[in-house]
N, C-alpha and C positions, 0 to 999 in steps of 0.2 A: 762574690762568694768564695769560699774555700774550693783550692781545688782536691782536699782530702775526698775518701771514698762516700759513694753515699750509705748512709745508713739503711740497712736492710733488717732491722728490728724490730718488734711488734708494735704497730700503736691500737690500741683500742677504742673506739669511741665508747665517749661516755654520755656525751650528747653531739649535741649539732656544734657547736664552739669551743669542745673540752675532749683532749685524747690521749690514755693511759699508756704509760709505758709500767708493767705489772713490776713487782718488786721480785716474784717471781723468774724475771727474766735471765739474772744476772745472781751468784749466790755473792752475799755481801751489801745486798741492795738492803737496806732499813724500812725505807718506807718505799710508796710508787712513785713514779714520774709522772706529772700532768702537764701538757702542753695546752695551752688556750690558741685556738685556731680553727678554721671552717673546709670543706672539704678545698675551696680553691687555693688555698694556703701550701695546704702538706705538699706537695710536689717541688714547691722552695725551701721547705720546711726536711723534707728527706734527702734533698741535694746535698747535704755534707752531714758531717759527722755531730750534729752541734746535739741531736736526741740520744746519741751515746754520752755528752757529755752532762745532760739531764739525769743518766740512769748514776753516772761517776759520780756525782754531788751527793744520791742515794745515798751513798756508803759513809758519810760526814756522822762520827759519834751527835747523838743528843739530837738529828734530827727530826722535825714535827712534823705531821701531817702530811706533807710531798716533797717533794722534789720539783721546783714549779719552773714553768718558760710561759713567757710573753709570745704573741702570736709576731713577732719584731724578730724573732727567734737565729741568729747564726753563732759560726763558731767564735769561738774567743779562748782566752789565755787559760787553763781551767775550767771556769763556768762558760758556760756557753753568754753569750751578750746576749739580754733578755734575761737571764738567770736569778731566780729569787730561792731564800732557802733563810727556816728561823731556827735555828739551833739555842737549847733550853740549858743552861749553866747546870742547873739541877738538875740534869739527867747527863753532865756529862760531855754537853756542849762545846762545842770550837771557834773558831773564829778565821778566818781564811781570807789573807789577802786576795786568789784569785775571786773569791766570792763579792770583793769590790772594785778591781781592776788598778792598773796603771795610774789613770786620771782621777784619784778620787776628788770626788765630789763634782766629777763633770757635771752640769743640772745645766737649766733653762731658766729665765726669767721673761716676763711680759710687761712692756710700757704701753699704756694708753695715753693717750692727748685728746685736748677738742678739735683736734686738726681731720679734714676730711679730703678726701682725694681730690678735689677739686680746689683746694688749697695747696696743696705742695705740688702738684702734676706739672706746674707751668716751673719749678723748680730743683726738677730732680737731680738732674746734673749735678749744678750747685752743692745740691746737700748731700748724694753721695761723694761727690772729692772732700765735700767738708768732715764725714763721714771718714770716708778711708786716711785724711789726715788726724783727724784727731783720735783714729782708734787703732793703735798698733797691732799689725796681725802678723803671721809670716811663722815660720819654724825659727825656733832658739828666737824670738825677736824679744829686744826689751823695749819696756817703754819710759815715760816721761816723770814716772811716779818710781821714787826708789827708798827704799829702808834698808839702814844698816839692823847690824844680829840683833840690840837688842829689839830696836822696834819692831823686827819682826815679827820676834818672840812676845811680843803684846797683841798683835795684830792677831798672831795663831791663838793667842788663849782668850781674845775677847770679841773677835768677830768684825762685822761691818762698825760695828759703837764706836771702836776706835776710830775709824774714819769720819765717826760726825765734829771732834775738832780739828777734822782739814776742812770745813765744810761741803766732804765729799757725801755725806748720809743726814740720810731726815730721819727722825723716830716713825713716821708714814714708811719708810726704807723697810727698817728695822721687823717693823709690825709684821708686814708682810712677806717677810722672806721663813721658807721652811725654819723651823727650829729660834725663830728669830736671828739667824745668824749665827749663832752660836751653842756647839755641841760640849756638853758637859765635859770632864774629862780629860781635856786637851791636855798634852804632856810636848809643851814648845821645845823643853832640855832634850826631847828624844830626840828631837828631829837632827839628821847630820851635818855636820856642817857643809857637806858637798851639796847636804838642799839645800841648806841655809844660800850658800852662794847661789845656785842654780833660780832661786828664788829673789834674790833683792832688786832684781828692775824687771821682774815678771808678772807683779801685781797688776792689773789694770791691760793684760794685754789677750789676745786674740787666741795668738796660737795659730796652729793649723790643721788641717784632715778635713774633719765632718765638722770644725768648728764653726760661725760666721754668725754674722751679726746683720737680721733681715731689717728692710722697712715693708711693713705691708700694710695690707686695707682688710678690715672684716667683710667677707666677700658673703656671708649666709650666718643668720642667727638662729638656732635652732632650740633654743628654751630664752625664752625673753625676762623667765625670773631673773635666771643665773646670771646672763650676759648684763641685766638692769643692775644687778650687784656689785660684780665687775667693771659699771659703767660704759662697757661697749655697746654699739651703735654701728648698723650696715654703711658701711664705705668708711667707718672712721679708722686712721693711719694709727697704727702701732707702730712697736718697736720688740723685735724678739732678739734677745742674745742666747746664744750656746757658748759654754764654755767651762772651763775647770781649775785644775789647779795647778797647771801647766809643771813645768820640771819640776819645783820643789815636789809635788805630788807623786812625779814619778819616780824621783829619787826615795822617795819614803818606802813609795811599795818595792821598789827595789834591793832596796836595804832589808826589807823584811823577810824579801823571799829568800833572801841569801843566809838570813840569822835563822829562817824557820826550815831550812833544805832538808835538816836530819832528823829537827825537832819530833814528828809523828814517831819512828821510831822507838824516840827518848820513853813515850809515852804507851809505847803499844797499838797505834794507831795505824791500821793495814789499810792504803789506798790504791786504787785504779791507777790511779796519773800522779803522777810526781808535781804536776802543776798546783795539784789540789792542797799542796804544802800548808801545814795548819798548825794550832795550837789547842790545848784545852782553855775557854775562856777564863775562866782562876787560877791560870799556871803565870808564873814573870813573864814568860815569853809575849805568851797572849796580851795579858795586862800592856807590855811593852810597845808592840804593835799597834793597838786599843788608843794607846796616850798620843804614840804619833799621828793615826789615822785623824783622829778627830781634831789635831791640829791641823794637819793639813785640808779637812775639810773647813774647818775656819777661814783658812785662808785663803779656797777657790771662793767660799760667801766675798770675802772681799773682792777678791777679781774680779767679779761679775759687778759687784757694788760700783765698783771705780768705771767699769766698762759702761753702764749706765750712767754715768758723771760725764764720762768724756761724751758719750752721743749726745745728753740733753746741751751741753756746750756747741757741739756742730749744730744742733737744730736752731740754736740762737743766732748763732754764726750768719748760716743760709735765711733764716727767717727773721732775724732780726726783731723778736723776741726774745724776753724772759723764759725760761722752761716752765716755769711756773704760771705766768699767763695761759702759755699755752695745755696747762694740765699736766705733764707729763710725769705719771703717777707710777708707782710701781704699782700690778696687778696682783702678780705674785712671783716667786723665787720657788723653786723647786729642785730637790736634788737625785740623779739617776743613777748615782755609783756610789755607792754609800753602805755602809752598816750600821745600826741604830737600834739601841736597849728598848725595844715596846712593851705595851704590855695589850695580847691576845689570849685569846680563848682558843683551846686545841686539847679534841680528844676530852672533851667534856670539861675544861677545868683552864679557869682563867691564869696564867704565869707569864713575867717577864721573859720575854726572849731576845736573843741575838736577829737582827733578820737584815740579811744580804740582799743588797740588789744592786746587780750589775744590768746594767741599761734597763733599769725597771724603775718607775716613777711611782711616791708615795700617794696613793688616792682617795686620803680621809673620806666619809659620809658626813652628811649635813648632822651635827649637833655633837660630833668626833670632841673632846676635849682641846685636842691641839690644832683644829679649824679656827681659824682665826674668826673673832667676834663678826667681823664683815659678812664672812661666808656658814656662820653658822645654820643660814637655814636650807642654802642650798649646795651642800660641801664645798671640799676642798680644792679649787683650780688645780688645773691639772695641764702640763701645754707639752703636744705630741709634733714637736717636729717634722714637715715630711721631705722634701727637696724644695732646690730653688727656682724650677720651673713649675709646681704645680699648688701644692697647698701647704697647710700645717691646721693644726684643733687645737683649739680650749674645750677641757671637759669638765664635768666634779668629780668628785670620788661618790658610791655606789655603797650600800648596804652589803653588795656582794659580793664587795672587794673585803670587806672583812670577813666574810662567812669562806671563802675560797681563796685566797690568796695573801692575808696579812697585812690587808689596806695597800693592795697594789698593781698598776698597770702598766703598759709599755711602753716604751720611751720616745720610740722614734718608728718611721716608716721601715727599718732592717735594709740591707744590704742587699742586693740580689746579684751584684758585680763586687768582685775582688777591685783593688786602684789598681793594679797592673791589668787586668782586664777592662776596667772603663778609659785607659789612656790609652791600650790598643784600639778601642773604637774609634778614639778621639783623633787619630792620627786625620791629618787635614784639614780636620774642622775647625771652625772658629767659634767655642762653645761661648763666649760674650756677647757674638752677634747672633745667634742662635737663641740665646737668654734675650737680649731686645727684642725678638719677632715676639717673644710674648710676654712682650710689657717689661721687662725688669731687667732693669740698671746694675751691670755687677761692674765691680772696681775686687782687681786682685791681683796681689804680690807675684803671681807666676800664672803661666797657662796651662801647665802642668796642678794646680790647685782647684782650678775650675772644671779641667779633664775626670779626675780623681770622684768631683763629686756631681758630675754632671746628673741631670734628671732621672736618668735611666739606669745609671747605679745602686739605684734605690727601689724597694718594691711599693708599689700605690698604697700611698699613705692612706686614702679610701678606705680601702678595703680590712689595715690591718685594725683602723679605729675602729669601723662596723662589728669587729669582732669583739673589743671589751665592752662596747657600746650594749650590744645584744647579750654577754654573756652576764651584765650585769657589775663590770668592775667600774666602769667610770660612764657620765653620761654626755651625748655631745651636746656642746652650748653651740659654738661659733667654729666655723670653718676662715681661717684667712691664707688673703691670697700673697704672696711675692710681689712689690714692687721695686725692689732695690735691694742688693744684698754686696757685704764687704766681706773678701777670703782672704785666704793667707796667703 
């Protein structure tokens, strides 16, 4: 956690899962703040400053409805991580890199197989080295897979598709990844050339921090429609990746923040935080940042795409199967850091909006237009990361994620340790062997990457699901557990 002050500002309950921060509080505030969370929450929840950064987003010209956080809730660059917010062109709207962060388009993807724990268990070793060989991870690491400018510049404006003539992508790929892969928009010329470099042997690789790349086992099924849709099955071996759009991406938001530092200003736009640095969304600026974003989210879909390519490769490796034998499907692609033109109902009246979410995951309803035909009848997958000692969830998206939140849930289990504070714990320990006492095989670049994101850095993924679960944004299918995981 931040060691900033803790916030001693109002929260209101509005129910048992849901607590206001008034508009009232703060003059400048537009609409209110809503935090989704339960009373065992708030006490991690008011430990830093990240519910003053809920009331700062407040203040964002053309915002609808709230000012929203995920019960995942700490501080960040700007918005607080967990942070959602839809800002309406027609009324004046903006567009805010801090509102998507550093890594866009960091998301999550899920692979199922017909493989069951009793299949790979006498094999793990194996296929984690096979694993950590064939998947580059590590800080600044490149990998194996490289493009010059211009293919890059194909790759950003057309998504995983490009990759199906390396026959790195299936149209099964495609199908199921958010947005299909590919966000309208994408403006490849904007991007710099320092991402361009920072980007051409980044494709296909890991990364590092909270990134990694699990094996695990569905350890509890909890709606048997959804998970039958899914094709998941108690004990059957997954595959989960996290990951993004490693330097090019952070070169882009960087670049932005720097072009939009005076921008508000230019516009008459009076902020709390200088982080919150923005634009009007039909101003150049805006539009400018807009064409690179959404390239750069084309190009973490790819990442993820090829990082799926390389593991179904290791699993052949170790098992000496085809990936295809063995099923190894995409479940679905989901993206957590992201902005994206929807169209919602707010304040009585259906309009396109801008809607930010930074560590916040999109959580269609079953018969959502952009639910894929698979999952039409029982929404949209949804997969909540939690650490690599205990769990992680597939859910659907929820009726009341559109009524409350603009088709939206939280990302991950949240932070409850700063990295400098969970590698002061670590000191002595041997968190690998620690991870073997219960069950799972980790292989990583440094012991300082395993210290960083040790079990207890994290708050009980449990708990913070039970809350969209109950509040009605997303619904739980399947709980899996950790068997094996590769860090940076």
């Amino acid at each position: 956690m931040s060691t900033k002050a803790a916030y001693a500002g109002p929260l209101e309950k509005v129910n048992d899962y849901c607590w206001r921060i008034p508009k009232s509080y703060r003059e400048g505030m537009r609409v209110d703040g809503l935090i989704f969370a339960d009373e065992g929450l708030l006490e991690h929840i008011r430990a830093d400053q990240a519910p003053e950064q809920v009331a700062n987003v407040a203040f964002l010209p053309g915002i609808q409805h709230a000012s929203l956080a995920m019960p995942d809730i700490h501080w960040g660059y700007g918005f607080c991580i967990g942070g959602v917010c839809a800002t309406d062109p027609e009324e004046g709207g903006v567009i805010s890199p801090g509102g998507v962060g550093y890594d866009i388009n960091c998301g999550v993807r899920l692979v199922r197989s017909n493989l069951f724990y009793q299949d790979v268990k006498p094999h793990m070793d194996g296929l984690m080295d096979q694993l950590f060989s064939h998947v580059p991870a590590g800080v600044g690491k490149g990998g194996r897979h490289r493009f010059k400018p211009k293919e890059l510049k194909r790759l950003m404006a057309e998504g995983p598709r490009y990759l199906m003539d390396r026959d790195a992508a299936t149209q099964g790929d495609i199908d199921h990844t958010e947005a299909h892969g590919r966000l309208d928009g994408a403006e490849p010329d904007l991007v710099s050339e320092r991402a361009l470099t920072r980007g051409e042997d980044q494709c296909g690789t890991l990364g590092s921090g909270n990134h990694f790349l699990e094996v695990q086992i569905v350890e509890a099924i909890f709606d048997e429609e959804a998970a039958k849709a899914m094709g998941l099955e108690k004990d059957m071996v997954c595959v989960m990746i996290h990951s993004g759009s490693r330097g090019l991406g952070y070169q882009v938001c960087d670049d932005a923040l720097k072009r939009l530092r005076n921008i508000p200003q230019k516009y008459g736009i009076h902020l709390p935080d200088r982080q919150l640095a923005c634009a009007p969304i039909d101003s150049r600026e805006g539009q400018d940042y807009i064409g690179a974003m959404c390239a750069a989210a084309n190009f973490a879909w790819c990442n993820r795409q090829l990082l799926m390519h390389q593991a179904r490769l290791a699993f052949e490796k170790a098992l000496g199967k085809k990936w295809q034998s063995m099923q190894m499907n995409l479940v679905y692609d989901v993206a957590h850091n992201i902005a994206k033109f929807e169209k919602h109902t707010t304040g009585g009246k259906e309009r396109k909006v801008w809607v930010h979410r930074k560590g916040a995951t999109r959580a269609f309803p079953p018969n959502h237009p952009e639910t894929p035909d698979l999952y039409k009848r029982v929404g949209q997958p949804v997969m909540i990361p939690g650490d690599m000692g205990r769990a992680s969830f597939v859910l659907v998206g929820q009726e009341g994620s559109m009524e409350q939140s603009f088709g939206t849930t939280c990302h991950g289990a949240g932070r409850a340790l700063s990295r400098k504070a969970a590698v002061q714990r670590s000191q002595g320990r041997k968190i690998g062997d620690e991870l073997r006492a219960l069950g799972v095989t980790a292989r990583a670049h440094s012991w300082r990457g395993l210290a960083e994101e040790q079990p207890e850095a994290y708050k009980d993924v449990n708990l913070v699901v039970e809350v969209v679960h109950q509040a009605n944004l997303a619904k739980k299918v399947a709980r899996m557990k950790p068997i094996g995981v590769v860090k940076g």
